[in-house]
C-alpha positions in Angstrom: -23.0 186.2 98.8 -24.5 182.8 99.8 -21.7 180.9 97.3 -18.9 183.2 100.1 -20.5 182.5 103.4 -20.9 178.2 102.4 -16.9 178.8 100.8 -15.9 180.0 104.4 -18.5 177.7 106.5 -16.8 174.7 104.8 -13.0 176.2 105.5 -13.9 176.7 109.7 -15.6 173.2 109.4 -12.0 171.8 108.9 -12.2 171.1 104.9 -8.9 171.7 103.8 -8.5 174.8 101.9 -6.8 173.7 98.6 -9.6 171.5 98.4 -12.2 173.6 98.9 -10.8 176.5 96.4 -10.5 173.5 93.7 -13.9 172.6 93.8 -15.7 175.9 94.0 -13.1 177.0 90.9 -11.1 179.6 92.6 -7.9 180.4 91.6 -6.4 180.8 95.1 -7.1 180.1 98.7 -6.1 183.3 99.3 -9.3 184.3 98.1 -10.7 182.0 100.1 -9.1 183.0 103.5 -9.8 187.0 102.6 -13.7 186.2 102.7 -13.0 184.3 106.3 -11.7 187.8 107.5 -14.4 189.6 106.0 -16.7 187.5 107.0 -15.7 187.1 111.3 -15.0 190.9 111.3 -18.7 191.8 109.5 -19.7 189.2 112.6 -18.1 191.4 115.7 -15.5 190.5 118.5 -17.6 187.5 119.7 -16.7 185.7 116.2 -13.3 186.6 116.1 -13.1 185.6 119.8 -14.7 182.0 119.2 -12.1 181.8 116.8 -8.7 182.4 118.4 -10.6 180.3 121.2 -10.9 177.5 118.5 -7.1 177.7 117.4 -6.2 177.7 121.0 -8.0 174.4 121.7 -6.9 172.9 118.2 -3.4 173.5 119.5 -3.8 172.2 122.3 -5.8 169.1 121.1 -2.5 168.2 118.9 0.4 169.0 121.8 -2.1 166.4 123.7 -2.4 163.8 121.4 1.7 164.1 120.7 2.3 162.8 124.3 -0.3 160.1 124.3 1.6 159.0 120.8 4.9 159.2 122.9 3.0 157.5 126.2 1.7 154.2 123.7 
């Protein structure tokens, strides 16, 4: 269970996750992204909120540094 919770720790940390399914050995990052959902539903709407929360702000974070690109 440890090996699955560090897996999914290092995927919201922004590893990439080809990377991190090639160096644990899994076969897919499918895998990989079904024990992030298992994982932020066993940890309750607050988890799940944080993380559309984080998406949001990632999104925004790239639309921002687009226009500075385009400003420079």
């Amino acid at each position: 269970m440890r090996f699955k919770r560090e897996a999914v720790s290092r995927l919201l940390d922004d590893h990439f996750a080809s990377s991190i399914a090639e160096h644990l050995g899994l076969g897919s990052v499918n895998l990989l992204y079904l024990w992030k959902q298992s994982q932020l539903e066993k940890s309750g709407p607050a988890a799940e909120s944080l993380e559309a929360r984080v998406h949001e702000l990632e999104g925004e974070l790239q639309r921002v540094n687009r226009e500075r690109d385009i400003l420079s």
